[in-house]
N, CA, C and O atoms as CSV, one atom per row, in Angstrom:
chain,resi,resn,atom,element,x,y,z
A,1,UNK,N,N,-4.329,11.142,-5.787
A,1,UNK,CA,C,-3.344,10.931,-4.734
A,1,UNK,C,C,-3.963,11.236,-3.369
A,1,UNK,O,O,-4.888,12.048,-3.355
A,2,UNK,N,N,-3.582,10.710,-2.278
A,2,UNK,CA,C,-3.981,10.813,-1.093
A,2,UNK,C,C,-3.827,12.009,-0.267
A,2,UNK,O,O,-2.619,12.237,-0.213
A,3,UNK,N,N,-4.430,12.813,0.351
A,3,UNK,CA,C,-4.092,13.810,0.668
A,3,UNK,C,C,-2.918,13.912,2.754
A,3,UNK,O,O,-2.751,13.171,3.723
A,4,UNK,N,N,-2.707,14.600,2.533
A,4,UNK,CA,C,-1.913,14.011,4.107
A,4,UNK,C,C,-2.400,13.704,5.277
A,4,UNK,O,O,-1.665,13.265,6.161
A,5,UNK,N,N,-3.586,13.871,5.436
A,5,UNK,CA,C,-4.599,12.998,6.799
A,5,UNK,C,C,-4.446,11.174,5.903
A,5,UNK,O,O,-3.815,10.275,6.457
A,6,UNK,N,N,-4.948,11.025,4.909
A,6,UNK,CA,C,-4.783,9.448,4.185
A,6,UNK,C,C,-3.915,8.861,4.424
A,6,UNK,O,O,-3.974,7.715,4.871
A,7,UNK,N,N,-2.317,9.827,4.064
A,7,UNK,CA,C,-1.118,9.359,3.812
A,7,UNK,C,C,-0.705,8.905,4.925
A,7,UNK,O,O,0.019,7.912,4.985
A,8,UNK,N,N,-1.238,9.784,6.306
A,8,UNK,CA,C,-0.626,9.167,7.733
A,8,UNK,C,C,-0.972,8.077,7.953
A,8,UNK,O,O,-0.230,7.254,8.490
A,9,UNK,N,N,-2.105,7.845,7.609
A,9,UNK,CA,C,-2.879,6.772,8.294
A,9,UNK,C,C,-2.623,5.590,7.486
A,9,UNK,O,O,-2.506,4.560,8.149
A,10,UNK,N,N,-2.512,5.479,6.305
A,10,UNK,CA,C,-1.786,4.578,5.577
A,10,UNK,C,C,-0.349,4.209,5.938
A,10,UNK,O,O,0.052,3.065,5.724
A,11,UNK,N,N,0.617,5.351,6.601
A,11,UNK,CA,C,1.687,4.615,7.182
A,11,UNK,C,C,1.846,4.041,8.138
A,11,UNK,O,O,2.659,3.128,8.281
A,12,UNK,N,N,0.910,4.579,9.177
A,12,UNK,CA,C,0.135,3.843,9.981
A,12,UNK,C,C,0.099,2.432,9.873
A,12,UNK,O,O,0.908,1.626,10.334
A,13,UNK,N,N,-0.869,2.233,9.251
A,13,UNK,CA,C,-1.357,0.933,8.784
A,13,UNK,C,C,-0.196,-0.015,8.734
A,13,UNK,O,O,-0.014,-1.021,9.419
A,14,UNK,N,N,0.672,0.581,7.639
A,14,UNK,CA,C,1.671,-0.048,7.134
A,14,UNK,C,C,2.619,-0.759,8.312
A,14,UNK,O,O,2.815,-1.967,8.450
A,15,UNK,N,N,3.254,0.548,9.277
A,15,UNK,CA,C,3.682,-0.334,10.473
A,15,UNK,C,C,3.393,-0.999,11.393
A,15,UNK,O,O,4.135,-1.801,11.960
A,16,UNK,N,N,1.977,-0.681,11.726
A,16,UNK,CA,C,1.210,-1.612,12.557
A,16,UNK,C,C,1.195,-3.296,12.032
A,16,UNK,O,O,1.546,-4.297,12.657
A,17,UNK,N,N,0.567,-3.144,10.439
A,17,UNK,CA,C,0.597,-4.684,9.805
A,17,UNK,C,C,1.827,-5.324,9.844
A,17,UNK,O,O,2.089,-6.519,9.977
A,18,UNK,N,N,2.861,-3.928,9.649
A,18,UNK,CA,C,4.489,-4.460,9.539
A,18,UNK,C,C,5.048,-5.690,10.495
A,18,UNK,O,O,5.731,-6.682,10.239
A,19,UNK,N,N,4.252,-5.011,12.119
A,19,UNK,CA,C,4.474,-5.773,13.195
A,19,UNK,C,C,3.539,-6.672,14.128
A,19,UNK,O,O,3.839,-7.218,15.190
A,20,UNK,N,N,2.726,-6.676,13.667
A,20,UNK,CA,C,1.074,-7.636,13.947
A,20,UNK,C,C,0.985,-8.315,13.016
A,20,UNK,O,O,0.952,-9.530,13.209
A,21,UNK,N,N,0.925,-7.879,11.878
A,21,UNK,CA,C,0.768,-8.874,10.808
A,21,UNK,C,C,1.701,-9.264,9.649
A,21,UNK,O,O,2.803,-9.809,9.697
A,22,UNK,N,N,0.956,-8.833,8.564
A,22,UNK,CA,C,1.936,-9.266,7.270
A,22,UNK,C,C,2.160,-8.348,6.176
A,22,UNK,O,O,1.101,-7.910,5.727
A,23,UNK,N,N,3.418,-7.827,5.484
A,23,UNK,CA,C,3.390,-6.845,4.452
A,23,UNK,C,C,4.234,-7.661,3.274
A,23,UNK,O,O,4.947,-8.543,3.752
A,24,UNK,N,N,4.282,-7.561,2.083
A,24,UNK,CA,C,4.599,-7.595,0.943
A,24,UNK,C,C,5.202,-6.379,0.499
A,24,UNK,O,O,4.697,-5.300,0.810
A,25,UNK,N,N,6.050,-6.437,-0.076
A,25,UNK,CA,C,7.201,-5.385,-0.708
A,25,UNK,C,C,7.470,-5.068,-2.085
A,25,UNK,O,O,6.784,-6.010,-2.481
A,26,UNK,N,N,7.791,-4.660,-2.920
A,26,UNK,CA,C,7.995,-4.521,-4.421
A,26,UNK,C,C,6.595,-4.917,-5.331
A,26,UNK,O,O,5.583,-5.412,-4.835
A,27,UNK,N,N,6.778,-4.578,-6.794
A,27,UNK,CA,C,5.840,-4.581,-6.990
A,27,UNK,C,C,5.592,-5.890,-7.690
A,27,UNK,O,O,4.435,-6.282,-7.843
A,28,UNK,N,N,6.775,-6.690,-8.189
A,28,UNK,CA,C,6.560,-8.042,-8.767
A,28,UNK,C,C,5.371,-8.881,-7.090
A,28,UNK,O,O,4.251,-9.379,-7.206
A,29,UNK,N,N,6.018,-8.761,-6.051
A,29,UNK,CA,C,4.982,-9.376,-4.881
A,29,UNK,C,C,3.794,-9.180,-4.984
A,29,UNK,O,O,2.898,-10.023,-5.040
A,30,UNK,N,N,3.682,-7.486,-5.029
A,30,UNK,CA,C,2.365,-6.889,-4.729
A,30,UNK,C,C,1.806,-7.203,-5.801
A,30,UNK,O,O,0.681,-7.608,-5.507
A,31,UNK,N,N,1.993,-7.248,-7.061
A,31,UNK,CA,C,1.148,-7.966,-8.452
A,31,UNK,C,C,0.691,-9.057,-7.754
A,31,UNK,O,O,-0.442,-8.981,-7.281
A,32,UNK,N,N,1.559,-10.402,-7.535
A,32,UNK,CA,C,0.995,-11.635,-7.010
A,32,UNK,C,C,0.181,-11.515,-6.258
A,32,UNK,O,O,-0.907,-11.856,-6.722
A,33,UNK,N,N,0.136,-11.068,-4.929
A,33,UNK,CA,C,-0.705,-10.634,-3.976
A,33,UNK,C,C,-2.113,-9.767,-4.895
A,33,UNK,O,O,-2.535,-10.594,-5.703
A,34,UNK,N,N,-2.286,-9.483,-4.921
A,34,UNK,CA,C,-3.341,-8.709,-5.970
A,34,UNK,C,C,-3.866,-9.665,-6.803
A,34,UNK,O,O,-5.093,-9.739,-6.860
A,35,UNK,N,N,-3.095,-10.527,-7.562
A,35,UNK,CA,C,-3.681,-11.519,-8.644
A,35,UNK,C,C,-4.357,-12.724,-8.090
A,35,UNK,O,O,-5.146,-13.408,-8.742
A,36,UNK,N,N,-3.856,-13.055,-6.294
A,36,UNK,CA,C,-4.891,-13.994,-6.015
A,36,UNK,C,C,-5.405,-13.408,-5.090
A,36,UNK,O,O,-5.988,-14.002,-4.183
A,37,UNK,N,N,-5.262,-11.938,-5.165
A,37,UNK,CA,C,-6.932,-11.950,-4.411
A,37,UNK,C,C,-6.417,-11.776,-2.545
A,37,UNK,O,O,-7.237,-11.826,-1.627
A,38,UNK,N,N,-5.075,-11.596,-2.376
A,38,UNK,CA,C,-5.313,-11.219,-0.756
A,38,UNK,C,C,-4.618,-10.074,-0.198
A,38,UNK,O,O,-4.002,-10.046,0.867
A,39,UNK,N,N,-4.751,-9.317,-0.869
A,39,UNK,CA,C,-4.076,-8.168,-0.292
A,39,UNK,C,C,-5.698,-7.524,0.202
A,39,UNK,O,O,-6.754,-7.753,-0.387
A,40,UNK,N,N,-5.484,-6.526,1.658
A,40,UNK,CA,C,-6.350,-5.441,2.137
A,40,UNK,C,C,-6.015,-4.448,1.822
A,40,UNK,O,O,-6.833,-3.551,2.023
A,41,UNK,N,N,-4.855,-4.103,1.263
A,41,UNK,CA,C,-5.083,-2.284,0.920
A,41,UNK,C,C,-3.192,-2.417,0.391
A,41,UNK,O,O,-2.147,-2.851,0.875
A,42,UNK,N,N,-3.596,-1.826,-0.711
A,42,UNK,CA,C,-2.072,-1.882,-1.257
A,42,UNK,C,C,-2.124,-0.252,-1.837
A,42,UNK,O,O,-3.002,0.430,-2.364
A,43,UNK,N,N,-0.579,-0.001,-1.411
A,43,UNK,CA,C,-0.182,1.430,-1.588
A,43,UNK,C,C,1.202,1.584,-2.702
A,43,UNK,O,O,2.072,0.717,-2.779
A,44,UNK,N,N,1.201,2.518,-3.305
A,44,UNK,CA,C,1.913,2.635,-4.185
A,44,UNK,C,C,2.416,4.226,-4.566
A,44,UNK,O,O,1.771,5.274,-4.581
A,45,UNK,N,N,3.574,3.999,-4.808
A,45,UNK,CA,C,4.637,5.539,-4.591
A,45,UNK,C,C,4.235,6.359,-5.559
A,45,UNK,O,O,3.668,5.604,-6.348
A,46,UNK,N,N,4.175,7.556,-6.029
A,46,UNK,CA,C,3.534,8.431,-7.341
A,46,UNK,C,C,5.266,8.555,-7.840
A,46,UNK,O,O,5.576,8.414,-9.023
A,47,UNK,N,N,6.028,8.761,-7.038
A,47,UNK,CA,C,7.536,8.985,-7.823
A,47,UNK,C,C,7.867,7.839,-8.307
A,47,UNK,O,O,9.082,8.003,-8.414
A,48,UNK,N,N,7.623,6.609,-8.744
A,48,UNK,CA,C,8.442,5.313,-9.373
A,48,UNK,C,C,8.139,6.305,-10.902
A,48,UNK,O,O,7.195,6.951,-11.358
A,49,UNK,N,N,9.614,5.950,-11.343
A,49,UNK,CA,C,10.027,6.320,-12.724
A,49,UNK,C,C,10.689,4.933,-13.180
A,49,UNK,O,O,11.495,4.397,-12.421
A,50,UNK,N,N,10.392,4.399,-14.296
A,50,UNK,CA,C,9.383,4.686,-14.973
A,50,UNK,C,C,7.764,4.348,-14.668
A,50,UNK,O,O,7.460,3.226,-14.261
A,51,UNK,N,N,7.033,5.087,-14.825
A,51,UNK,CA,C,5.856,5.018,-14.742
A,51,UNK,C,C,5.299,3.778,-14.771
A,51,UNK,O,O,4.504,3.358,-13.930
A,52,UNK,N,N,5.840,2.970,-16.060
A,52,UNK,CA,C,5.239,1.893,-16.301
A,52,UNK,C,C,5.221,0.503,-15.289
A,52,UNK,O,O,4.568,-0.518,-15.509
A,53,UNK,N,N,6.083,0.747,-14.173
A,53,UNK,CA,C,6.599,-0.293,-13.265
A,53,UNK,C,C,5.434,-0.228,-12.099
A,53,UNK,O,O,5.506,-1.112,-11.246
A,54,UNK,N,N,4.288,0.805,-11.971
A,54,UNK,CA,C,3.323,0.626,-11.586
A,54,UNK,C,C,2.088,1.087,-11.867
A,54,UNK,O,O,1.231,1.358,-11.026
A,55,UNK,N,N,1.934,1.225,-13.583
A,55,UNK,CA,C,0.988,1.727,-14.038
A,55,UNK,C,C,-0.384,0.569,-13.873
A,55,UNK,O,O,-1.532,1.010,-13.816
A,56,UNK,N,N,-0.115,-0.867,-13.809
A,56,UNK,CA,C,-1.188,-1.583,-13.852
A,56,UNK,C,C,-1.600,-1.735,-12.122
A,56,UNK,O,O,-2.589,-2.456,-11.993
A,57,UNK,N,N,-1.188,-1.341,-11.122
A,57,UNK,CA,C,-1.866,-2.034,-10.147
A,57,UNK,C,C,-3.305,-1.393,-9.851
A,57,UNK,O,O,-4.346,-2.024,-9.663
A,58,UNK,N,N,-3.079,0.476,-9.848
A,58,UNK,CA,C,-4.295,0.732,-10.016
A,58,UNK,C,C,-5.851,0.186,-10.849
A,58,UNK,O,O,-6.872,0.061,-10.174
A,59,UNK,N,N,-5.850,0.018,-11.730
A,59,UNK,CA,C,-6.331,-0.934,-12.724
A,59,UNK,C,C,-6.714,-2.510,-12.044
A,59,UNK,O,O,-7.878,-2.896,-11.943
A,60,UNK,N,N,-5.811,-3.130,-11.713
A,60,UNK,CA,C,-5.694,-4.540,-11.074
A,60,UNK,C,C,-6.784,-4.265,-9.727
A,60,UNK,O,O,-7.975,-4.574,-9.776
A,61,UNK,N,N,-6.122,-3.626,-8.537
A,61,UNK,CA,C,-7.353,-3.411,-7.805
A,61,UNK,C,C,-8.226,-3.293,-7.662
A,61,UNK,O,O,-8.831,-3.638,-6.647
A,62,UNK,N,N,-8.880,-2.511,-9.046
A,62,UNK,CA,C,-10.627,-2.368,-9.340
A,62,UNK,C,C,-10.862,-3.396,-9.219
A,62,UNK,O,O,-11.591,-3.911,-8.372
A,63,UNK,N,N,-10.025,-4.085,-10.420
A,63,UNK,CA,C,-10.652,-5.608,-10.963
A,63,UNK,C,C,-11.442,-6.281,-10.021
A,63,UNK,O,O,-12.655,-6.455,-9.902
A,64,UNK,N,N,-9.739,-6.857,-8.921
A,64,UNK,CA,C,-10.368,-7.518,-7.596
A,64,UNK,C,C,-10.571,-7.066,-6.673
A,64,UNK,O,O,-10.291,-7.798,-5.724
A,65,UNK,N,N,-11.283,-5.350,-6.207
A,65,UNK,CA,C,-12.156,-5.068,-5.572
A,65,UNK,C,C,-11.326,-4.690,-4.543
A,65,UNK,O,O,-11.888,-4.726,-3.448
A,66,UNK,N,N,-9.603,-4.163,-4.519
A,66,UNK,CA,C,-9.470,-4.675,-3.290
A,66,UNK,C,C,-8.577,-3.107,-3.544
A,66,UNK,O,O,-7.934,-2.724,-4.521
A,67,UNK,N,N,-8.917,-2.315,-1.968
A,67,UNK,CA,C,-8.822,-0.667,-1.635
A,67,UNK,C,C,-7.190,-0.151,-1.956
A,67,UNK,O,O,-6.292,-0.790,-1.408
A,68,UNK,N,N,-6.931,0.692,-2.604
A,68,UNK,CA,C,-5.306,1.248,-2.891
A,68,UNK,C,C,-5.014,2.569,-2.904
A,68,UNK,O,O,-5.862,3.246,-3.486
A,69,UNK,N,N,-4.032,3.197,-2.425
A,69,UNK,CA,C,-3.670,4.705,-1.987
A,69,UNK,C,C,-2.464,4.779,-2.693
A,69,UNK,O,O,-1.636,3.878,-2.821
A,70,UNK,N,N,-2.415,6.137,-3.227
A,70,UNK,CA,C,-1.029,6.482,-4.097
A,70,UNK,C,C,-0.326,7.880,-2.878
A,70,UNK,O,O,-0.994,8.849,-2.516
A,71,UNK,N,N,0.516,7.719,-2.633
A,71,UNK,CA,C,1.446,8.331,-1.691
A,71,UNK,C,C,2.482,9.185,-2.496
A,71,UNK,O,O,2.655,9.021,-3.704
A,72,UNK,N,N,3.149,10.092,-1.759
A,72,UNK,CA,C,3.920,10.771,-3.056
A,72,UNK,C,C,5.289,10.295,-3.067
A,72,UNK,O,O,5.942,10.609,-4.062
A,73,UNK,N,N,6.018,9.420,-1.934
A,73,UNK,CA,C,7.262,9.306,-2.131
A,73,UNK,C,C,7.544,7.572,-1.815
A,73,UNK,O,O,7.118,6.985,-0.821
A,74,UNK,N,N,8.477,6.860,-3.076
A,74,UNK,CA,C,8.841,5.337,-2.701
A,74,UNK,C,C,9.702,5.593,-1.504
A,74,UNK,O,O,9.976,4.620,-0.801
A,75,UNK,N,N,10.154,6.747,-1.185
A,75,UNK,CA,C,10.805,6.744,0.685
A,75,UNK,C,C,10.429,6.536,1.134
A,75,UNK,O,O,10.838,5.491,1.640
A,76,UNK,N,N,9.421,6.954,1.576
A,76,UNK,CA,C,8.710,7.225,2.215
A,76,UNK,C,C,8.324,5.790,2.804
A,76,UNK,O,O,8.604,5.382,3.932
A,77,UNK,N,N,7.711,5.196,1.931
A,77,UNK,CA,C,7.539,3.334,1.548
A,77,UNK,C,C,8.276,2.599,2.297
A,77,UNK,O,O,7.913,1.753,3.114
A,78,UNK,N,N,9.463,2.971,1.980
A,78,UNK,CA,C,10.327,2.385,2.042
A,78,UNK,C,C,10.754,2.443,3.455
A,78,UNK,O,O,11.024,1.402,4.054
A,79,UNK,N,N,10.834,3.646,4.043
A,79,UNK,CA,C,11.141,3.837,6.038
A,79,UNK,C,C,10.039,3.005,6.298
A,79,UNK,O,O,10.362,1.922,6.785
A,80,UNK,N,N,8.666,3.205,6.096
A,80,UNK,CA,C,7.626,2.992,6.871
A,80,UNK,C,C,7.755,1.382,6.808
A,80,UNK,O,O,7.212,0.841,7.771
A,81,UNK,N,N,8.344,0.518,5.903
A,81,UNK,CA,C,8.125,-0.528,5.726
A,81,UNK,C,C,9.362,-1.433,6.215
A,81,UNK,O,O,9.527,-2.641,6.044
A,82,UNK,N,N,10.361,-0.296,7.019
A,82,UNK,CA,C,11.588,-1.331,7.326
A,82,UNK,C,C,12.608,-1.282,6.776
A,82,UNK,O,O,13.481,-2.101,7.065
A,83,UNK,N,N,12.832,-0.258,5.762
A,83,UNK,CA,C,13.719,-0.712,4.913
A,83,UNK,C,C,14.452,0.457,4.884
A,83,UNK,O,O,14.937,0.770,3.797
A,84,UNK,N,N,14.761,1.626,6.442
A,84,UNK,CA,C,15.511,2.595,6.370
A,84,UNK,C,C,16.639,2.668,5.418
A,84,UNK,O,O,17.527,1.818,5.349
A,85,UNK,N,N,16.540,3.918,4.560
A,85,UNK,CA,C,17.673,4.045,3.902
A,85,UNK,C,C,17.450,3.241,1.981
A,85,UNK,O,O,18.178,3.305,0.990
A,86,UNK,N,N,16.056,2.541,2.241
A,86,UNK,CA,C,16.347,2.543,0.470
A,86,UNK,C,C,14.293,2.134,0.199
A,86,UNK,O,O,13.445,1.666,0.960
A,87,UNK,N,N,14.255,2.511,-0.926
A,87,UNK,CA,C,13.085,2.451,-1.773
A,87,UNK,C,C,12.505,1.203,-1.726
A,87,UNK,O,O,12.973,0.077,-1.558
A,88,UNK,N,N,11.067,1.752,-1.963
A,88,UNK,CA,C,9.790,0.375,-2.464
A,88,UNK,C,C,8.735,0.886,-3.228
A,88,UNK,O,O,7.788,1.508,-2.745
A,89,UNK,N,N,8.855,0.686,-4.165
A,89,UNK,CA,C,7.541,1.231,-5.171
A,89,UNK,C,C,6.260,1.023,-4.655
A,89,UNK,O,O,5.574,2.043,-4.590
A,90,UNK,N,N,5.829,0.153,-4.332
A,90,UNK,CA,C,4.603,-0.798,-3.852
A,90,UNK,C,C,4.885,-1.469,-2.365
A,90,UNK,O,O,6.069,-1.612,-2.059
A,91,UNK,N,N,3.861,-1.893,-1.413
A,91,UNK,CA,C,3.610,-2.375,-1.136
A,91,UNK,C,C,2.029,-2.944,-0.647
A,91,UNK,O,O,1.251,-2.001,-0.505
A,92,UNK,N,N,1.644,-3.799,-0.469
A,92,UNK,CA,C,0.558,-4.713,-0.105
A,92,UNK,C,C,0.309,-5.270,1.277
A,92,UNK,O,O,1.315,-5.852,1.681
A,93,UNK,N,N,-0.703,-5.287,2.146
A,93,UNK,CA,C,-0.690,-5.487,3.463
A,93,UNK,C,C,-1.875,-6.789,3.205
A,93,UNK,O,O,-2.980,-6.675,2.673
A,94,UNK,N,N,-1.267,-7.971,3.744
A,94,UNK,CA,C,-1.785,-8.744,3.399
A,94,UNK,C,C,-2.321,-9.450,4.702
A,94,UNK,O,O,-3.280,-10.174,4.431
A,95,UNK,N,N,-2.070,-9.452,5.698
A,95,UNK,CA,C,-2.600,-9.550,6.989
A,95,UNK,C,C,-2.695,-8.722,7.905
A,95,UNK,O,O,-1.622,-8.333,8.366
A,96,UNK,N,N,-3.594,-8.321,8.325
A,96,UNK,CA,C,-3.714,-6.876,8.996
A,96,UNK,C,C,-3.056,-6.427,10.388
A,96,UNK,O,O,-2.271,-5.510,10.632
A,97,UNK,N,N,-3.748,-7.557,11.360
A,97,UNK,CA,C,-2.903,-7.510,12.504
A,97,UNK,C,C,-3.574,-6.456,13.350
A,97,UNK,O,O,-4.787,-6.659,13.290
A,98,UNK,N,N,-3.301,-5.422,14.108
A,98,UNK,CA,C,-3.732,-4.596,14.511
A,98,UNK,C,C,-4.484,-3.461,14.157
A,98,UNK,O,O,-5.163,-2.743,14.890
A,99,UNK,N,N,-4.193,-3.349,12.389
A,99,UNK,CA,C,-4.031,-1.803,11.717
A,99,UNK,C,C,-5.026,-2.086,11.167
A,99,UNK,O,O,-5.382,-1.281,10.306
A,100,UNK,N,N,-6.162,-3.665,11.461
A,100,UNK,CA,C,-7.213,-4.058,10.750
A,100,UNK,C,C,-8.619,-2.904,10.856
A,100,UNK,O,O,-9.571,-2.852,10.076
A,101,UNK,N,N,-8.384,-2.088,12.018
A,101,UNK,CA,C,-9.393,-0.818,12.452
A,101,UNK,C,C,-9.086,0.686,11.736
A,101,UNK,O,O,-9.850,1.645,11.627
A,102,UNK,N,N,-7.914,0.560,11.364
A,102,UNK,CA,C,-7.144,1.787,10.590
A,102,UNK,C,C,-7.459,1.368,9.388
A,102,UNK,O,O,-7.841,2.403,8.842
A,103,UNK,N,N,-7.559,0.396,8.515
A,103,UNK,CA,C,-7.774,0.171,7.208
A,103,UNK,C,C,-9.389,0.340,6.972
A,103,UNK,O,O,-9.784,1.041,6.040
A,104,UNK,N,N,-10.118,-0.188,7.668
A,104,UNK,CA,C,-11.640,0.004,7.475
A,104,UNK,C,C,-11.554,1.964,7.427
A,104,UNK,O,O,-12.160,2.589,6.557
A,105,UNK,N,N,-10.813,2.574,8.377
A,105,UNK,CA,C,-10.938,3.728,8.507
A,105,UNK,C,C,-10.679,4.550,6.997
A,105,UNK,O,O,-11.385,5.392,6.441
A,106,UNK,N,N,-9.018,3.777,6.475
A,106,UNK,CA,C,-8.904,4.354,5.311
A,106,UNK,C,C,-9.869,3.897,4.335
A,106,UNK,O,O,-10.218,4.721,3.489
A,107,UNK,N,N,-10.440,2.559,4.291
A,107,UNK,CA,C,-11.833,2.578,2.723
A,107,UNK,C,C,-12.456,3.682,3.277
A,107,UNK,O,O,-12.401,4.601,2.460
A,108,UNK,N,N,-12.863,3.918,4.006
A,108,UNK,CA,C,-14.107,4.886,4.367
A,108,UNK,C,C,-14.092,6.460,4.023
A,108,UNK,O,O,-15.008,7.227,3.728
A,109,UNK,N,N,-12.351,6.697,4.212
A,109,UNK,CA,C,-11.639,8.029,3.431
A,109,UNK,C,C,-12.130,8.203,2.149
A,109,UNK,O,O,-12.829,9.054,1.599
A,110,UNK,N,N,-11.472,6.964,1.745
A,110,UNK,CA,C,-11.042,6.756,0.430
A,110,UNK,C,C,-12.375,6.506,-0.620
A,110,UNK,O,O,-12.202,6.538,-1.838
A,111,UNK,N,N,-13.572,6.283,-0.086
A,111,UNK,CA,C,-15.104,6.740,-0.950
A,111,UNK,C,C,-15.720,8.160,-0.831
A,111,UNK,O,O,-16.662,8.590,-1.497
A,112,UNK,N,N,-14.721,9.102,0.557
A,112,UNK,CA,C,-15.927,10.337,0.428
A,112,UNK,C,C,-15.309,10.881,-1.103
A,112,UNK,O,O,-15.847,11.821,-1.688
């Protein structure tokens, strides 16, 4: 899991792309997004119960190479992404927009 310097900067990200660029929401999207290949950095809640509703994306990302942060709350997700007042297991930032300098920042976290 990401520790809370990651987590900011990942929400970061999140609203910057929110409003420069492009985000994806839930996790049926963020699968798609992932399966062809265009998501830049997809984040995902550690509280989704049941587990199994995002046990494969970690996994999926290796596959296609493409950077992911586990956060501790789908609220959390869920404010940062617009959606005051209710949940998102997942989301995927699929055009960067501004937050394209904040995401290079988080891979770079996210290998020490």
């Amino acid at each position: 899991m990401a520790d809370d310097n990651i987590q900011n900067k990942v929400f970061e990200a999140i609203e910057l792309a929110r409003s420069t660029g492009k985000i994806k929401k839930g996790t049926n999207e963020v699968t798609k997004i992932i399966e062809r290949g265009l998501a830049k950095l997809v984040i995902y809640a550690k509280d989704v119960e049941p587990k199994e509703i995002i046990m494969h994306i970690p996994a999926l990302c290796k596959e296609k190479n493409i950077p992911f942060v586990e956060v501790d709350k789908k609220a959390d997700l869920g404010t940062v992404s617009g959606m005051a007042g209710r949940t998102t297991a997942s989301i995927a930032i699929i055009q960067e927009g501004d937050s394209k300098k904040l995401i290079k920042e988080i891979e770079e976290m996210l290998k020490k």
